[in-house]
N, CA, C and O of each residue as an XYZ file, in Angstrom:
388
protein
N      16.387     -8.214     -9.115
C      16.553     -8.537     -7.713
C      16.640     -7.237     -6.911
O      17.456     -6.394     -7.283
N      15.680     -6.943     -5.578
C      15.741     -6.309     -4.949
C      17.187     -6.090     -4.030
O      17.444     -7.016     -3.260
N      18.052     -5.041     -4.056
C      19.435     -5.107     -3.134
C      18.517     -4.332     -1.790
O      17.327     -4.098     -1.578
N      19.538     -4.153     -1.215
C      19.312     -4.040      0.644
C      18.685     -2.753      0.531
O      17.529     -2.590      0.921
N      19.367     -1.825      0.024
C      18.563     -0.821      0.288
C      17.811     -0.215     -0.581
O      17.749      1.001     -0.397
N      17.021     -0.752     -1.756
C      16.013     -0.102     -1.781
C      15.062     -1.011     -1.386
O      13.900     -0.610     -1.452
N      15.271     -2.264     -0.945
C      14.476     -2.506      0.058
C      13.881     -2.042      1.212
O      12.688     -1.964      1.506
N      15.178     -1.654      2.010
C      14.554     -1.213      3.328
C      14.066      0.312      2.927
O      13.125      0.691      3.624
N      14.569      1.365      1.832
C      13.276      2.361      1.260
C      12.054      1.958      1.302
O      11.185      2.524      1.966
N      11.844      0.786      0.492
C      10.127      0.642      0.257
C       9.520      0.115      1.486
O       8.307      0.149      1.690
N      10.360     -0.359      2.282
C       9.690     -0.571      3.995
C       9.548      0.786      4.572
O       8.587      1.042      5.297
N      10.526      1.744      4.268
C      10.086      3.232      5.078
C       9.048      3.895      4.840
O       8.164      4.312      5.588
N       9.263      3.997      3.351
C       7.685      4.162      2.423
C       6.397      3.894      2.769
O       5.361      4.551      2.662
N       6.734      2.417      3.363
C       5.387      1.729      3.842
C       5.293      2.254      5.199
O       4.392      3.092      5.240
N       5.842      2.101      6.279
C       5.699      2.754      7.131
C       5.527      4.155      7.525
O       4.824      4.407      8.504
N       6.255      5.352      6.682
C       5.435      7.053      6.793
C       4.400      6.810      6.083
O       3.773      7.870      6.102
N       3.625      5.792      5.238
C       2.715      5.968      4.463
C       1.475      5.340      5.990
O       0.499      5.987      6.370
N       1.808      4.338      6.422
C       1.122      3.730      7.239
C       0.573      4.428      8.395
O      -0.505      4.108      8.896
N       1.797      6.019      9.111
C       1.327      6.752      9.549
C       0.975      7.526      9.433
O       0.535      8.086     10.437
N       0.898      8.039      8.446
C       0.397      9.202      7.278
C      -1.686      8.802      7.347
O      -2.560      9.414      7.960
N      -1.767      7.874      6.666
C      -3.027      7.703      6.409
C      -3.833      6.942      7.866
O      -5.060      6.879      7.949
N      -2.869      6.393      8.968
C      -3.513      6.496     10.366
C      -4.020      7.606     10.396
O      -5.217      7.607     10.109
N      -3.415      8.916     10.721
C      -3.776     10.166     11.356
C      -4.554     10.567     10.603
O      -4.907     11.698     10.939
N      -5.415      9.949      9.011
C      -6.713     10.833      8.264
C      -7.956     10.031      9.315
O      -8.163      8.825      9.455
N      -8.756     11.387     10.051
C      -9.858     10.842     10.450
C     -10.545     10.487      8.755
O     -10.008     10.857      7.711
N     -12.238      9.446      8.884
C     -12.390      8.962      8.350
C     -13.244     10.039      7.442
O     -13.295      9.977      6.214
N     -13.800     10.876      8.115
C     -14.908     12.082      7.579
C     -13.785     13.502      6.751
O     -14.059     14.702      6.723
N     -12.728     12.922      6.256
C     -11.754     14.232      6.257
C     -11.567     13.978      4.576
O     -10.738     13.207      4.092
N     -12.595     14.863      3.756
C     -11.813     14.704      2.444
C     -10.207     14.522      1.691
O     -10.049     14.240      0.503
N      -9.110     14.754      2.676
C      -7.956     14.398      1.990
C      -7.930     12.852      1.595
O      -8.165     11.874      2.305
N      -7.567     12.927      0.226
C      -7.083     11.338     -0.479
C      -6.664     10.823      0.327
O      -5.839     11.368      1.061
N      -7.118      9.434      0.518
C      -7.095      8.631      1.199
C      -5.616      7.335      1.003
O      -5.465      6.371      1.755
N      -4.770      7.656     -0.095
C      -4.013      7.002     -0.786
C      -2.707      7.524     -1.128
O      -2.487      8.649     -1.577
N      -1.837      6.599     -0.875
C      -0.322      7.650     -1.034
C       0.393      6.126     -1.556
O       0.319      4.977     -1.119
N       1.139      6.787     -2.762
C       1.612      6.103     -4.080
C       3.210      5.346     -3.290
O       4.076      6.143     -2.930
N       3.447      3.847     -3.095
C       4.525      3.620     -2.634
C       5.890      3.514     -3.118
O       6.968      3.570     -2.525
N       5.466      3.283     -4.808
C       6.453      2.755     -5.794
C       6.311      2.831     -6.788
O       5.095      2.968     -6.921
N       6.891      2.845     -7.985
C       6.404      2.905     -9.243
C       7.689      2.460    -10.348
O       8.668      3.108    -10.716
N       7.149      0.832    -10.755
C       8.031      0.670    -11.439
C       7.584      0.396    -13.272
O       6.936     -0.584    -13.640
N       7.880      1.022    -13.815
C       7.245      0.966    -15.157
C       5.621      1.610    -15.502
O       5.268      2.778    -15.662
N       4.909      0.462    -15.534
C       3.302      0.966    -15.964
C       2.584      0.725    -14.795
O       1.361      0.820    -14.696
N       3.702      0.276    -13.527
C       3.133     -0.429    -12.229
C       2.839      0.433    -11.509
O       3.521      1.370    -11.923
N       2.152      0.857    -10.507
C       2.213      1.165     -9.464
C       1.607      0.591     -8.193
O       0.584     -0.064     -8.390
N       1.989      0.687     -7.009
C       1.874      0.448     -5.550
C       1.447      1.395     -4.918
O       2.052      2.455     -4.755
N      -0.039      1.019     -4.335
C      -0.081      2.209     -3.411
C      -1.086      1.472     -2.111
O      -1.673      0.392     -2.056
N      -0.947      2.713     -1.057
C      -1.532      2.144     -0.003
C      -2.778      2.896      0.122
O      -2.727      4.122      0.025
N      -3.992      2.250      0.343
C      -4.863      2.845      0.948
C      -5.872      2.972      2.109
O      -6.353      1.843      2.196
N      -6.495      3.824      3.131
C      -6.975      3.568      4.015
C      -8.490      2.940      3.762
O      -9.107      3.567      2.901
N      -9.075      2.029      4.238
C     -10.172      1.611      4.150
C     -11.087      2.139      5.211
O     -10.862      2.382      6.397
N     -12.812      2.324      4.073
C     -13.766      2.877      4.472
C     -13.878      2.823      5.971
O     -13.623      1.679      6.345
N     -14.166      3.634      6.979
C     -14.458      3.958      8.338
C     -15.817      2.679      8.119
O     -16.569      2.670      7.144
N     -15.873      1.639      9.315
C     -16.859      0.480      9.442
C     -16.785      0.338     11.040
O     -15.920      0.418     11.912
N     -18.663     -0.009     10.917
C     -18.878     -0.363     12.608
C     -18.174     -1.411     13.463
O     -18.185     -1.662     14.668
N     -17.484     -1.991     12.278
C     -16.902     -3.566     12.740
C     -15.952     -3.375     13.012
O     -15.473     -2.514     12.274
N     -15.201     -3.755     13.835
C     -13.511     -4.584     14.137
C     -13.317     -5.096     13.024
O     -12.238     -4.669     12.614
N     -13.740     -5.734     12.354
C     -12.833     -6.677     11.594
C     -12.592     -6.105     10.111
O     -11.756     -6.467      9.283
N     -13.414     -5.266     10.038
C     -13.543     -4.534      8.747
C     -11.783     -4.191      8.825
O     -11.259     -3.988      9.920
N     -11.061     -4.163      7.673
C      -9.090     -4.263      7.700
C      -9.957     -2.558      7.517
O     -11.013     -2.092      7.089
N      -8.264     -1.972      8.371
C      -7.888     -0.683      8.638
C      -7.470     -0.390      6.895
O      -8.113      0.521      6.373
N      -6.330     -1.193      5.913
C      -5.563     -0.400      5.545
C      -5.860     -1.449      3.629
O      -6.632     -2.402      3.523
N      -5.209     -1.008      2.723
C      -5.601     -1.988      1.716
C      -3.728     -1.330      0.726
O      -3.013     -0.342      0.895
N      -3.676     -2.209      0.032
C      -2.109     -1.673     -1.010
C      -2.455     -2.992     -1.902
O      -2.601     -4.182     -1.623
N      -2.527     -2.126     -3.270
C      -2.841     -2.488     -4.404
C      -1.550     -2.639     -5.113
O      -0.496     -2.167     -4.685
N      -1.649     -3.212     -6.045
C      -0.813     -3.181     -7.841
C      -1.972     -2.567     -8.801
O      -3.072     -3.094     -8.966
N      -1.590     -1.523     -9.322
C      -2.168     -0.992    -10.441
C      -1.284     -0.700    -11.699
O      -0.162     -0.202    -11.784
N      -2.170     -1.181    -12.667
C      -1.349     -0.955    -14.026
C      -2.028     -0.023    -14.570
O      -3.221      0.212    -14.764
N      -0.925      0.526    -14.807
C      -1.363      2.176    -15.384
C      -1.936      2.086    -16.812
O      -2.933      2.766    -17.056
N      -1.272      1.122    -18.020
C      -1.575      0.639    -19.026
C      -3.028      0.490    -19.232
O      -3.709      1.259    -19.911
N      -3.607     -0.911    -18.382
C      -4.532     -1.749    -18.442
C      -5.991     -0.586    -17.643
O      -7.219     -0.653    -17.692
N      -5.129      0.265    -17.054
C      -6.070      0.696    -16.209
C      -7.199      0.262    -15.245
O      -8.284      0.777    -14.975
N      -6.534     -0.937    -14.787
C      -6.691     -1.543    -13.877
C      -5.527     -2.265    -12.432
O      -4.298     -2.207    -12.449
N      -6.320     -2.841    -11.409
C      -5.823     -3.291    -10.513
C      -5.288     -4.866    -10.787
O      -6.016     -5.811    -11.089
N      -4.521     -4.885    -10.690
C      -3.629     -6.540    -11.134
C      -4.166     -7.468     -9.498
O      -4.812     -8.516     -9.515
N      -3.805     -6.916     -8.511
C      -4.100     -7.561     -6.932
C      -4.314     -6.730     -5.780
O      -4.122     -5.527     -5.954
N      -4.552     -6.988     -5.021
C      -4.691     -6.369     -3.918
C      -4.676     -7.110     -1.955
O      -5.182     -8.177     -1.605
N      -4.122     -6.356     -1.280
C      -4.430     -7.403     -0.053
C      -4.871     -6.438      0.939
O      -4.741     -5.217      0.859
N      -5.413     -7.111      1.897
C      -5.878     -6.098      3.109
C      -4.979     -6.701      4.318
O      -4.387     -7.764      4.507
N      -5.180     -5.441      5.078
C      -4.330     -5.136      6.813
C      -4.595     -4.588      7.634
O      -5.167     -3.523      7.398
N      -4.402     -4.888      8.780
C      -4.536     -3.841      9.863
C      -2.962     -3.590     10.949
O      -2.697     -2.591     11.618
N      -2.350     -4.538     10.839
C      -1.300     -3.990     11.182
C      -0.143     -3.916     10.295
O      -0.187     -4.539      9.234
N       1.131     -3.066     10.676
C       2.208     -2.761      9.978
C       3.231     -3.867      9.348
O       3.926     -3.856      8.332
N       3.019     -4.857     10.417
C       3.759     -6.030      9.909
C       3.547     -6.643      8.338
O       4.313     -6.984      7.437
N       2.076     -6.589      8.519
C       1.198     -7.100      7.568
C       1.370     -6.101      6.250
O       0.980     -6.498      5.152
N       1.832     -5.094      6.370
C       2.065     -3.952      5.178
C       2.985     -4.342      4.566
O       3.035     -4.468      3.342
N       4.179     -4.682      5.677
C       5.538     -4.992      4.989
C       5.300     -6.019      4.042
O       5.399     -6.008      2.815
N       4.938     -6.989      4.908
C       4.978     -8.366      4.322
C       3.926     -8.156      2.459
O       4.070     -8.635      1.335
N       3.181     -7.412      2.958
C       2.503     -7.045      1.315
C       3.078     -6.029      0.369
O       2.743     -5.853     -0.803
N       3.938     -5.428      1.015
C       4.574     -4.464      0.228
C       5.733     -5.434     -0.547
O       5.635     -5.585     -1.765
N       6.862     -6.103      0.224
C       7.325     -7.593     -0.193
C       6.835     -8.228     -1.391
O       7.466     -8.510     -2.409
N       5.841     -8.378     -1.172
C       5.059     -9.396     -1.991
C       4.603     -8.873     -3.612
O       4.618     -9.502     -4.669
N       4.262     -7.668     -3.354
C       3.982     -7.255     -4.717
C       4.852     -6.552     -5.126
O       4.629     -6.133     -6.262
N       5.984     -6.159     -4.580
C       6.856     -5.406     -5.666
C       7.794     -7.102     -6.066
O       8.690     -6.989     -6.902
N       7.596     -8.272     -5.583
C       8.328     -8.768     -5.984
C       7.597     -9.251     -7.504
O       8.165     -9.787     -8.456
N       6.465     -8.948     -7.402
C       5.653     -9.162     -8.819
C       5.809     -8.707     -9.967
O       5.588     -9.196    -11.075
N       6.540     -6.910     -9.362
C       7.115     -6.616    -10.640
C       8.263     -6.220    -10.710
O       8.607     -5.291    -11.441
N       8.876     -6.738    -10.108
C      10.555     -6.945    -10.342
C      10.964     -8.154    -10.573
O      12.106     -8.403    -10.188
N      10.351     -9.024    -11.112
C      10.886    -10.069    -11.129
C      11.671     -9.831    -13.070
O      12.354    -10.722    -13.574
């Protein structure tokens, strides 16, 4: 069970991460991805999505990756911050349960 505060950590997390990878223009080789959490073989991270002609194309993406499997377990897309939280929520509750 998640207690209060390292909850509201992994919301801060999400949020300097959220403004962190706002401010990469899209043409700027720095990694595009900054690691939110890491519990076991898990990790959480957020990443900015490809620069697109569209609006609708999502700004932002935060995965589950298993380090093990060497693969991605899920993933969701976003464009606003609310929407981070609420996914950041969501998958660490996947592996904390």
């Amino acid at each position: 069970m998640c207690t209060k505060s390292s909850r509201t950590s992994g919301r801060l997390r999400v949020t300097q991460a959220y403004i962190a990878l706002s401010d990469i223009p899209g043409s700027n080789p720095t990694p595009k991805s900054i690691s939110l959490e890491t519990v076991g073989a898990y990790e959480i991270r957020m990443l900015k999505g490809s620069p697109s002609h569209s609006g609708d194309a999502p700004l932002f993406w935060m995965e589950l990756f298993d380090h093990e499997t060497k693969s991605s377990l899920d993933s969701c897309s976003f464009h606003e911050i609310d929407e981070a939280l609420n996914a950041f929520d969501e998958l660490i509750s996947l592996v904390k349960i």
